[in-house]
C-alpha positions in Angstrom: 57.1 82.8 110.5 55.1 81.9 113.3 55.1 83.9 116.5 57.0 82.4 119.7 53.5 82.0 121.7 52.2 79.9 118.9 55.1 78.2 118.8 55.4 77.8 122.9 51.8 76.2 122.7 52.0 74.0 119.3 55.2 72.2 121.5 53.0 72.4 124.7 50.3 70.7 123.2 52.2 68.3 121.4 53.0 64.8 123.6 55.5 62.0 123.1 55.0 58.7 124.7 57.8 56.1 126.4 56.7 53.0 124.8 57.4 49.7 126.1 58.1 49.9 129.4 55.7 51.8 130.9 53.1 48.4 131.6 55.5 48.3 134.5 53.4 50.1 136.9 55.1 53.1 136.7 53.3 56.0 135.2 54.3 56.6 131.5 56.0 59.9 130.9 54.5 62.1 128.2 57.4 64.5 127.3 56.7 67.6 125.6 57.3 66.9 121.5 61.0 67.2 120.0 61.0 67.4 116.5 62.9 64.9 114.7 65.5 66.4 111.7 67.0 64.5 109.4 70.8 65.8 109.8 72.9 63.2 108.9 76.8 62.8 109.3 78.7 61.4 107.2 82.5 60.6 108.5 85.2 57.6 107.5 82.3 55.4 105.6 79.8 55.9 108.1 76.6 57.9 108.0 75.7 59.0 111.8 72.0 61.0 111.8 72.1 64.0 114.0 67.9 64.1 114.4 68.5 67.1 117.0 71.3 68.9 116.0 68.7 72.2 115.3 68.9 72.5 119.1 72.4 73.9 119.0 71.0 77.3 117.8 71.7 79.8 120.3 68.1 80.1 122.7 68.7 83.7 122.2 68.6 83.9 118.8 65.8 81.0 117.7 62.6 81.1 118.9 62.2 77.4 117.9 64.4 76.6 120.4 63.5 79.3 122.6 59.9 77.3 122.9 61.5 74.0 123.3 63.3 75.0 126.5 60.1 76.8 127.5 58.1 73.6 127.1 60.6 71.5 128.7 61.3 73.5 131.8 57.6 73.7 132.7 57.5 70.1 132.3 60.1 69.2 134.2 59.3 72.3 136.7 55.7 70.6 137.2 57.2 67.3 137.9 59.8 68.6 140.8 57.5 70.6 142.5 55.1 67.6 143.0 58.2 65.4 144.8 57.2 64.7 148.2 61.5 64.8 149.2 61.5 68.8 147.7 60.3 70.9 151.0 62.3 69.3 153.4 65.7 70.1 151.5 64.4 73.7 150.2 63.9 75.1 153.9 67.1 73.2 154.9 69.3 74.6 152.3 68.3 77.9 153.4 69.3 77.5 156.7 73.0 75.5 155.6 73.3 78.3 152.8 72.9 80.8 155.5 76.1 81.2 157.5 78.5 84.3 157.3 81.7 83.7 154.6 84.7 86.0 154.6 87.1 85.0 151.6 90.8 85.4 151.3 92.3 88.5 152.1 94.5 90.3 149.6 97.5 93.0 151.0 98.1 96.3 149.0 99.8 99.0 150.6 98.3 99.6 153.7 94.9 98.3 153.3 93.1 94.6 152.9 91.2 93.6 150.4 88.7 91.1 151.3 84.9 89.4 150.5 82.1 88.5 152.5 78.7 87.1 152.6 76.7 87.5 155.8 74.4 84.4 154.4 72.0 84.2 152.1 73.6 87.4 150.1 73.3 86.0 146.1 76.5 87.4 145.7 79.4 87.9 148.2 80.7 92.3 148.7 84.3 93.0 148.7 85.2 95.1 151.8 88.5 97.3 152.3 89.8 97.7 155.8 93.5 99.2 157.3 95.8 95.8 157.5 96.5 97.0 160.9 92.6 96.2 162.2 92.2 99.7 162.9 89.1 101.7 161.7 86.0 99.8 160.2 85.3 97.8 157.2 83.9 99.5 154.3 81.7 98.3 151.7 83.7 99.0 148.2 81.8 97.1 145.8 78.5 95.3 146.3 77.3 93.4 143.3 73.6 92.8 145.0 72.9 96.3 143.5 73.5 95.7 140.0 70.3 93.1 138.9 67.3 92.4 140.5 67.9 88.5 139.7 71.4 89.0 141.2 73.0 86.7 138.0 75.4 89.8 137.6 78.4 89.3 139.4 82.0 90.0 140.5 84.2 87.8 139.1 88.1 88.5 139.5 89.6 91.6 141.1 93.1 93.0 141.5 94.1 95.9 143.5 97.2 98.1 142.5 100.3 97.4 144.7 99.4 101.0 146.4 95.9 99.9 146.9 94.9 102.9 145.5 93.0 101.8 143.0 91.4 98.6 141.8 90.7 96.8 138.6 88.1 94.4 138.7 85.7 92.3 136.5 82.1 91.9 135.9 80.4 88.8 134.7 76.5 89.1 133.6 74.2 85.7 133.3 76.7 83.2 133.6 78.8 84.5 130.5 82.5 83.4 130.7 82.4 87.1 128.9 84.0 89.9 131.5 83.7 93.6 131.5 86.9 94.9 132.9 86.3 98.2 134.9 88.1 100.7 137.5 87.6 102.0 141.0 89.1 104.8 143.2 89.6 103.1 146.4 89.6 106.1 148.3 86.8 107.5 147.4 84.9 104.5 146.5 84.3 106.0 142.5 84.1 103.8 139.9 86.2 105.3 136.7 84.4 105.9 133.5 86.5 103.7 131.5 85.7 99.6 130.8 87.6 97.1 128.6 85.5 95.0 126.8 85.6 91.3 124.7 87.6 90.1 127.9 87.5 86.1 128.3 89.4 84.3 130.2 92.0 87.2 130.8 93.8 87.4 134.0 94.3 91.3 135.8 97.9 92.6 136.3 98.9 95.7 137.3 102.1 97.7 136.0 102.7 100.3 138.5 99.3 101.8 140.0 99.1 103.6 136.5 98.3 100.7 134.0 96.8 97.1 133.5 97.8 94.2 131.3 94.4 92.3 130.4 94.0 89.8 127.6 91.2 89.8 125.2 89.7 88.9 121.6 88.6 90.7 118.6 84.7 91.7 119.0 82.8 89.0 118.0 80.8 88.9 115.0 77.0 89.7 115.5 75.0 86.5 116.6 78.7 84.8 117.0 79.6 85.8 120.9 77.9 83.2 122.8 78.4 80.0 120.5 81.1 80.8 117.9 84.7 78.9 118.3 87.0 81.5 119.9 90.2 82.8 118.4 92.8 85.4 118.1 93.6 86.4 122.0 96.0 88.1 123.0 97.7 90.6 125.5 96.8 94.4 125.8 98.0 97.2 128.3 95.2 99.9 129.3 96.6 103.1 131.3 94.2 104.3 133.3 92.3 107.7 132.4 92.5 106.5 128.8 90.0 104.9 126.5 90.1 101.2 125.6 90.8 102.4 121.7 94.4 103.7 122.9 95.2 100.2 124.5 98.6 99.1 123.6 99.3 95.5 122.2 102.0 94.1 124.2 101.7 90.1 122.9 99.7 88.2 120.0 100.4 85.2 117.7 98.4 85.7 114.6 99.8 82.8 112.7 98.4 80.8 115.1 95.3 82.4 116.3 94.3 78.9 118.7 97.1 80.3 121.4 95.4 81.7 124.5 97.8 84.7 126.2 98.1 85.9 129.5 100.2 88.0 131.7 101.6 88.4 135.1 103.9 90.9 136.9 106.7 90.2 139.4 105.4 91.5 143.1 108.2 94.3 142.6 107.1 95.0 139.5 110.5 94.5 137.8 109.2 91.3 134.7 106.4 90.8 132.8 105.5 87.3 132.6 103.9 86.1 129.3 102.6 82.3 129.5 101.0 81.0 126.1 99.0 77.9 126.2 96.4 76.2 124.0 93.8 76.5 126.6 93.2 72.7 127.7 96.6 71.6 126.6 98.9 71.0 129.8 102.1 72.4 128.2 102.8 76.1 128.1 104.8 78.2 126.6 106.9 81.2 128.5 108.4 85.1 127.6 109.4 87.6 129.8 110.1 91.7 129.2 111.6 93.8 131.5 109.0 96.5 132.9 111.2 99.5 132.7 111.7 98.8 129.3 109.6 101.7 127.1 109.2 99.0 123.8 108.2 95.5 126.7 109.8 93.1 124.1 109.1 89.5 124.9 112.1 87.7 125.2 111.2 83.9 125.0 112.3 81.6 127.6 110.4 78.3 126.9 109.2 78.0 123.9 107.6 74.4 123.6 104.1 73.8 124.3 105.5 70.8 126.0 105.3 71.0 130.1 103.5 73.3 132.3 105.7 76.4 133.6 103.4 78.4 136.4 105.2 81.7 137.6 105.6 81.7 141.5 107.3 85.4 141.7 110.2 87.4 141.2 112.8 89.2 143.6 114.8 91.1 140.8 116.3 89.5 138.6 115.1 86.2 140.0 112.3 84.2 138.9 110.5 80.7 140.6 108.6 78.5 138.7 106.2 75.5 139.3 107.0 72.9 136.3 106.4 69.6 135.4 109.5 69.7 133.0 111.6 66.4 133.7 109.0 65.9 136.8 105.2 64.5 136.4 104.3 65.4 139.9 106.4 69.2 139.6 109.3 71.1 140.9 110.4 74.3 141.6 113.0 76.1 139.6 114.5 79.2 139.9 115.6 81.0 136.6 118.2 84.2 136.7 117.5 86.4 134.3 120.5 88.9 134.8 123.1 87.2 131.9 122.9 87.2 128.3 120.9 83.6 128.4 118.7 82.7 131.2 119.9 80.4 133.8 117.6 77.6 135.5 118.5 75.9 138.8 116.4 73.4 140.2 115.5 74.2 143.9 112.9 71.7 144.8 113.0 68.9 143.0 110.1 66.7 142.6 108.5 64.9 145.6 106.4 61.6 145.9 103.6 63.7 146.5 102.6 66.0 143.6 103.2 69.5 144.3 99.7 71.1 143.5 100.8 75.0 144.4 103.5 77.5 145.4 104.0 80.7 146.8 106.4 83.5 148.1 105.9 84.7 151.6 108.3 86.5 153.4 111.8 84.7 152.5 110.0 81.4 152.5 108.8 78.9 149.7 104.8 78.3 150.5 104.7 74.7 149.1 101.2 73.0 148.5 101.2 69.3 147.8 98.7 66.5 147.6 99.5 63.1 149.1 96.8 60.9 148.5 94.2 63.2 147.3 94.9 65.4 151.0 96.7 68.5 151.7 100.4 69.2 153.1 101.9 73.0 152.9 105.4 72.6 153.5 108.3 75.5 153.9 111.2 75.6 151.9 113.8 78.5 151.7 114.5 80.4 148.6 117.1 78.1 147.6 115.0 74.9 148.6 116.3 73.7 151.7 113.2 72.7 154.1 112.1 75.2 156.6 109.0 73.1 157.9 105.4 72.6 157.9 102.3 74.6 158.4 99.6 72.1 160.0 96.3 71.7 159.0 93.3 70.5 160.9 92.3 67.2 159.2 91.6 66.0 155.6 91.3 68.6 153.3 92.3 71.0 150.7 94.0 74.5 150.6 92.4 76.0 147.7 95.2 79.2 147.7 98.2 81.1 149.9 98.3 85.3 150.1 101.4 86.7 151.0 104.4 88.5 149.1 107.8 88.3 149.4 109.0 90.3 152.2 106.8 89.9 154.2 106.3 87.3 156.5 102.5 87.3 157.7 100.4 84.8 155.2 97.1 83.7 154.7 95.5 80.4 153.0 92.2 79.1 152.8 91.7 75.2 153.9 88.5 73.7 154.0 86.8 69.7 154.2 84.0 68.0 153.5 82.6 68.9 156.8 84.8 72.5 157.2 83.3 75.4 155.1 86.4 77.7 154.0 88.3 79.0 156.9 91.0 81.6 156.4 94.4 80.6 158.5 96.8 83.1 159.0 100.3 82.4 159.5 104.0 83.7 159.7 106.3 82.4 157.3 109.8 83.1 159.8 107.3 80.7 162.6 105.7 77.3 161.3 104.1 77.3 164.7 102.6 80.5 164.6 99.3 79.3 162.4 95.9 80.4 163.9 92.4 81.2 162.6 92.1 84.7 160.7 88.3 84.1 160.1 86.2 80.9 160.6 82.3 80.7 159.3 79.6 80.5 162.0 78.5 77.1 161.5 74.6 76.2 161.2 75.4 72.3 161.5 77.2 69.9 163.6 80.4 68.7 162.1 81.2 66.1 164.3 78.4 64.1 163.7 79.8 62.8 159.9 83.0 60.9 159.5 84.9 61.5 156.6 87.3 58.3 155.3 89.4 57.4 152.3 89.0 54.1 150.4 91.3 52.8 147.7 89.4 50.2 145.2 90.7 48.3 142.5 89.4 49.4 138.6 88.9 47.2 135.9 92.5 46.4 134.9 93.4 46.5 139.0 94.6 50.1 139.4 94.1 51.3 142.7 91.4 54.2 142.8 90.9 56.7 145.8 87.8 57.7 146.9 86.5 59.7 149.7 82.9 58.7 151.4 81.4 61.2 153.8 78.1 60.1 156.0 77.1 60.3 159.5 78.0 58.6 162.1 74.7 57.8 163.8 73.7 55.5 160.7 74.2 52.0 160.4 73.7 49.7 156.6 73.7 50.8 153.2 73.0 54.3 152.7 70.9 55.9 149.5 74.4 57.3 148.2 75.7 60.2 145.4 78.9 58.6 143.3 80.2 62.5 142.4 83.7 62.2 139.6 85.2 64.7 136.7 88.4 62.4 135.8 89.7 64.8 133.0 92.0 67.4 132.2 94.7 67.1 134.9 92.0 68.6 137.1 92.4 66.9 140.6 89.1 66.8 142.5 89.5 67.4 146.1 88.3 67.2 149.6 85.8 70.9 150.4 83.0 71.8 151.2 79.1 72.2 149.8 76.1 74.1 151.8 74.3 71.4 149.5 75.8 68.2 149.9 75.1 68.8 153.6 71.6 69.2 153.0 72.0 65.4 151.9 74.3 64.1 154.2 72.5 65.6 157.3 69.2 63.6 155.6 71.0 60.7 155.8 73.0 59.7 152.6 76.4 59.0 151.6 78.6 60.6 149.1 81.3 59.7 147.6 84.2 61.2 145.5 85.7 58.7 143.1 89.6 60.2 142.2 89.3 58.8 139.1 92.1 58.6 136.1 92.1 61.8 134.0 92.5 64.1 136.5 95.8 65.1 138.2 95.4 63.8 142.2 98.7 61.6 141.1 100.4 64.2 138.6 100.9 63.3 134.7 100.4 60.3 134.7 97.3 59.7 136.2 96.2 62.4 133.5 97.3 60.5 130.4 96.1 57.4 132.5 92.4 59.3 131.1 92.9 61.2 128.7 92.6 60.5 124.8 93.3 56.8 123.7 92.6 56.1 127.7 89.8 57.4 127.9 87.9 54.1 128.5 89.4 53.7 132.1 88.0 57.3 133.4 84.4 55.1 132.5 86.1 51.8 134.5 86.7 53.4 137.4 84.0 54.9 138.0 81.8 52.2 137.3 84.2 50.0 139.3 83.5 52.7 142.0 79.6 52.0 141.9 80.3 48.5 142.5 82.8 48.8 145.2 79.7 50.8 147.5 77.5 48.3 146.3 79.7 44.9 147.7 80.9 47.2 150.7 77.6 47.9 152.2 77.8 51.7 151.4 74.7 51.5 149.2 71.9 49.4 148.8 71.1 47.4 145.1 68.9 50.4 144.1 70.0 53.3 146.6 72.9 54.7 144.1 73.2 57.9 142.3 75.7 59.6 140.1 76.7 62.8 139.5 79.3 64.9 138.1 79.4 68.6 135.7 81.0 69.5 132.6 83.7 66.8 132.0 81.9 65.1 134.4 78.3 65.1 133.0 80.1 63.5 130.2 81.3 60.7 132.7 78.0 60.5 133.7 76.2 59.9 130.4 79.0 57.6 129.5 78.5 55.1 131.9 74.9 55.0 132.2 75.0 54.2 128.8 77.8 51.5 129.4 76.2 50.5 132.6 72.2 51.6 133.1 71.5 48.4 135.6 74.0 50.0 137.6 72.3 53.3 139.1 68.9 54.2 140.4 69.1 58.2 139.5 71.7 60.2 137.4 72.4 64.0 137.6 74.8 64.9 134.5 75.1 68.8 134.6 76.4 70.7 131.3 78.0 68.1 130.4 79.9 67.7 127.1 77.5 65.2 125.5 77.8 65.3 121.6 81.5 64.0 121.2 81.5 64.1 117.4 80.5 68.0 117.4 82.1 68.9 120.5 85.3 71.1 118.7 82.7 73.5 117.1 81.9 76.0 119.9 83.4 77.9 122.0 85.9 77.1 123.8 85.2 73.4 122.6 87.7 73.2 119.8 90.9 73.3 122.8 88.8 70.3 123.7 90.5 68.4 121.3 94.0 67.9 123.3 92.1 65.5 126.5 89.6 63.7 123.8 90.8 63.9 120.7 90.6 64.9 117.0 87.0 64.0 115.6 88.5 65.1 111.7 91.1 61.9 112.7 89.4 58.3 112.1 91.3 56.3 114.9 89.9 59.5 117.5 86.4 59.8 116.2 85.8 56.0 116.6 86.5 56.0 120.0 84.7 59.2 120.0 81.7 57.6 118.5 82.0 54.8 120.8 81.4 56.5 124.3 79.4 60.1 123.1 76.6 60.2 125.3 74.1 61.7 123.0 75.0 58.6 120.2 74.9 55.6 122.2 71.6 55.8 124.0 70.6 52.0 124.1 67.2 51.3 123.2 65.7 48.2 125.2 67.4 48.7 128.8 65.8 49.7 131.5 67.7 53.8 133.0 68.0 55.2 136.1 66.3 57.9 136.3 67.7 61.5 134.7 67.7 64.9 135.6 70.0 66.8 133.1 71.0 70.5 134.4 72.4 73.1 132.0 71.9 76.7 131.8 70.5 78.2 128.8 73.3 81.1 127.9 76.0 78.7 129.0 78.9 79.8 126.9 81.6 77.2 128.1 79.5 74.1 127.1 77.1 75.1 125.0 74.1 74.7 125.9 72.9 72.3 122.8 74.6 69.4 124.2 72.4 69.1 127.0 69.3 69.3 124.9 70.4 66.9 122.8 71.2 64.7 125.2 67.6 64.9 126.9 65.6 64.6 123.5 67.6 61.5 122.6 66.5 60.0 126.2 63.1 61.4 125.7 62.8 59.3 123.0 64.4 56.2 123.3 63.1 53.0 124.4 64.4 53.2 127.9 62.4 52.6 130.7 59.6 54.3 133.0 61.6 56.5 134.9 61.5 60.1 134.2 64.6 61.7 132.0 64.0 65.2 132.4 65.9 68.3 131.6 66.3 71.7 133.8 66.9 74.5 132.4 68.6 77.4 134.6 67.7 80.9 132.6 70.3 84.1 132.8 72.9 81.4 134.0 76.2 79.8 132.3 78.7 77.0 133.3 78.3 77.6 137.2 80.3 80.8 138.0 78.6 83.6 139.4 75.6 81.9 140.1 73.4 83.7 142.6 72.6 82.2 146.3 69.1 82.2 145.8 69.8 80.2 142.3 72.0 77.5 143.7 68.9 77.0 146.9 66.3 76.5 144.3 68.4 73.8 141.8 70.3 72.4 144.9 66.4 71.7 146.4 65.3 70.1 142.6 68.3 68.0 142.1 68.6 66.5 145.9 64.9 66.0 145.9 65.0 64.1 142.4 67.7 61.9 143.8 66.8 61.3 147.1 63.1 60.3 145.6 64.8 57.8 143.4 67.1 56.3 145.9 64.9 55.6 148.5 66.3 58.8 150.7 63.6 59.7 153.1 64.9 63.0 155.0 65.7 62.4 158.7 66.7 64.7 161.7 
């Protein structure tokens, strides 16, 4: 077997050329060599060849892929650095990145749990204080002092109801893998005890003494990073124990696709047990009684059919977000004190679609979306309006603090233009909302505008879409089309240290709310989802064109972007539409539609695309997967994939795929490159210093390809 230098420099060494197109002028491209295999599928009649599928293997584990990604990053790593566009948004990234951030604050007992970033920290500390403001801030965990690279991070935390201890969790390179560990808040000690094979596990604590975590069976060697994931389920860890003595509270092993987790009533009288498929917008629901020595679940919904989200509990009480019988959600409240549970509808379902909910005080905290824009609206316990909170302009709340009892609040509302700010308010006085902590700005907000469009889609549907420039600049604008459109996941108004850096240079970007997601509640999900799937492409494309006719963009002065779902969106319509766009940034996107289901978290997948074992889905599969419908003979924008190369959410492989069937298609002069981000995963926990150096790549590639020369 040969060794991985040999194999680093055989691929080095190695040169493909574009063909055809490169008597344009343009300089031809020679991409590192990708090996052609001869995988072939064979599904319904038809034989599909696969010619990359060897760069699924895990980088970690093949050194043949381990040399491709070496090759291809110092490719595309030589290329970037030479972009005349790159300095100018480096150093000014560094100076937008570098304003102090303080997060939500979390009450327990009599302390308050918050984090903050003085700037350019890679990862923000989480800081205890007295909730009176009396005494000083202390540092209780600082996550800058675990790795040099600072790609370890901390990911959720929880403090008891006390606030004498905390539970918290550590993610390392990206991984959606946690370690769960312990701290005495007092003392600032970290117990000796962790919980492993955590993913995607929420933190709840039953009494100070205990915490209900979900988490799999250790995967097998070789298997944790790529293997489909199965067999989750509920576990409760007393503190001072080790994780072997953990008690199973909740599993399903007859049908070992179910993803588990658990909350716990603010008075710590019900567990809540909500049991989903993972992408699946229906979720099942079963509650035990926490004094209760044996915690039997009791079942209380027991279709995977609408979505049940527990607000809280005041005894034997329980509130509810749903979508049962409403598409844009309601609020019920469900006693739990007779032999069968009783529900009562308290709010019922508005025009608007009811996006969050809380319990502050005695008051309903109600978070809806009109139009793709925030409203929190008051409600008493029993429904009847109690008011408004305002907010400063167009926006999004991304959460509310509080607990029932007590009045004083917090949320988090931020814009385009408005970093997160932290309001706090008092649930008894709608009028009573001021600032708790606002970031030090190191830009001018008032010099962009921020408006909403509505556009008409291929079959006349009316599309939102935000565009965001400043206000100084006149014409057509080199522009950024950003959409996900997918998984009843609404994309909505905040803010980006590095979409600054390119509106302050003097583009335009735009947010196409496209069908798929959930800006107008169910049914602009199944509007995009499955046998729809085709209109999430339409709009966006019909998005493009709108900037185009409107004088947004010039003919060759628009880009598009999007991550995950939405690097799929983007490699769909650049196949469907190359003449459209001048630059393309699809980032871990899910690019291999007929393979998708077999990693990972992929296989939940299945519920928003499809089935590829069912004909009528993998046709339609077949007939927009990026990675098979690469078309030969048209001239593309230029391409800068992204992906990180322990991504565990989207493997990895469908990125690298996607680039070596660019690399060596028939497509043009432009460059089709891939980045590779090492010790990094699907975006969370990124360090600072990580999201400067990509931000500076990807906004120089665009603006290079646009026509975007920085300006003051």
């Amino acid at each position: 077997m040969p060794s991985i230098r040999t194999l680093l420099a055989a691929s080095a060494a190695t040169l493909v050329v574009t063909p055809a197109f490169g008597q344009s002028g343009e300089a031809i491209m020679h991409y590192p060599a990708t090996q052609r295999g001869s995988a072939v599928e064979t599904a319904f009649g038809e034989k599909v060849a696969d010619p990359y599928r060897w760069l699924e293997a895990d980088v970690r584990e093949d050194i043949t892929v381990a040399a491709w990604v070496e090759a291809q990053s110092r490719f595309t790593a030589d290329y970037l650095a030479k972009l005349a566009e790159r300095p100018a948004f480096e150093v000014r990234l560094k100076t937008l990145f570098d304003f102090e951030r303080i997060g939500m604050p979390v009450k327990a007992g009599s302390l308050l749990f918050f984090r903050h970033n003085s700037g350019l920290q890679n990862q923000s500390v989480l800081y205890v204080r007295n909730a009176d403001g009396s005494g000083e801030r202390r540092v209780l965990i600082d996550p800058n002092t675990w790795a040099k690279d600072g790609a370890t991070a901390l990911d959720d935390w929880q403090p008891s109801k006390d606030g004498a201890r905390l539970a918290f969790t550590v993610q390392d390179g990206g991984s959606d893998w946690r370690t769960v560990k312990f701290l005495d808040v007092a003392t600032g000690t970290t117990l000796p005890e962790t919980l492993e094979h955590v993913k995607f596990s929420a933190l709840a604590w039953a009494g100070s003494g205990g915490v209900l975590y979900s988490r799999f069976p250790a995967p097998k060697p070789g298997e944790a990073f790529q293997a489909v994931s199965s067999n989750q389920s509920v576990w409760y860890h007393q503190i001072g124990t080790d994780q072997s003595a953990d008690k199973l509270v909740y599993a399903t092993p007859d049908n070992p696709r179910l993803y588990h987790s658990a909350a716990v009533t603010h008075d710590q009288r019900w567990m809540v047990i909500s049991t989903s498929t993972g992408s699946e917008k229906g979720n099942a629901v079963g509650v035990a009684a926490i004094g209760k020595g044996d915690w039997t679940v009791r079942p209380l919904v027991t279709l995977l059919k609408d979505e049940w989200s527990l607000i809280d509990g005041i005894g034997d009480t329980l509130w509810f977000m749903t979508s049962k019988d409403a598409p844009r959600k309601q609020v019920v409240m469900v006693d739990l004190s007779g032999a069968e549970p009783a529900i009562m509808i308290v709010v019922p379902e508005d025009e608007a679609v009811l996006d969050g909910a809380s319990i502050v005080g005695d008051k309903l905290v109600l978070n809806y979306l009109r139009d793709v824009k925030a409203e929190l609206r008051l409600a008493n316990l029993d429904g009847k309006p109690a008011g408004t909170l305002a907010l400063p302009g167009i926006g999004s709340v991304s959460g509310v603090q509080g607990e029932p009892g007590d009045a004083q609040g917090h949320f988090v509302f931020s814009g385009f233009t408005q970093p997160a700010t932290v309001y706090s308010f008092d649930a008894a006085n709608p009028a009573s909302t001021s600032v708790w902590a606002a970031p030090k700005l190191t830009f001018d907000p008032a010099r962009f505008e921020t408006r909403q469009v509505f556009y008409p889609s291929k079959d006349g549907t009316k599309i939102p879409m935000f565009v965001v420039r400043r206000q100084d600049l006149d014409g057509p604008l080199p522009t950024i089309l950003y959409g996900y459109g997918g998984f009843n996941i609404s994309v909505l108004p905040g803010f980006s240290a590095a979409r600054m850096a390119w509106l302050e240079a003097g583009g335009a970007y735009a947010v196409a709310n496209i069908r798929g997601g959930g800006e107008y509640g169910e049914a602009w999900h199944l509007g995009g989802k499955g046998a729809t799937k085709q209109n999430v492409f339409d709009d966006f494309i019909a998005a493009g064109e709108w900037l185009k006719a409107n004088g947004v963009t010039a003919k060759d002065g628009l880009a598009v972007e999007g991550g995950s779902n939405g690097g799929l969106l983007v490699g769909a319509v650049v196949n469907q539409r190359p003449d459209l766009f001048a630059a393309a940034h699809p980032a871990v996107g899910v690019m291999d539609m007929l393979r998708f289901d077999k990693f990972t978290a992929g296989r939940e997948w299945v519920f928003d695309y499809g089935f590829p074992e069912k004909e009528a889905d993998w046709r339609r599969l077949r007939s927009y997967s990026p990675y098979h419908n690469v078309k030969s003979g048209s001239a593309y924008p230029a391409t800068l994939t992204t992906t990180a190369d322990t991504d565990d959410r989207v493997v990895p492989g469908h990125s690298f795929k996607y680039a070596a069937a660019l690399q060596a298609a028939d497509i043009g002069p432009k460059p089709h490159l891939i980045r590779i981000a090492t010790r990094a995963g699907h975006g969370a926990g990124t360090p600072v210093s990580k999201m400067i150096e990509e931000s500076a790549d990807v906004y120089a590639f665009l603006a290079h390809w646009t026509g975007l020369k920085p300006q003051d």
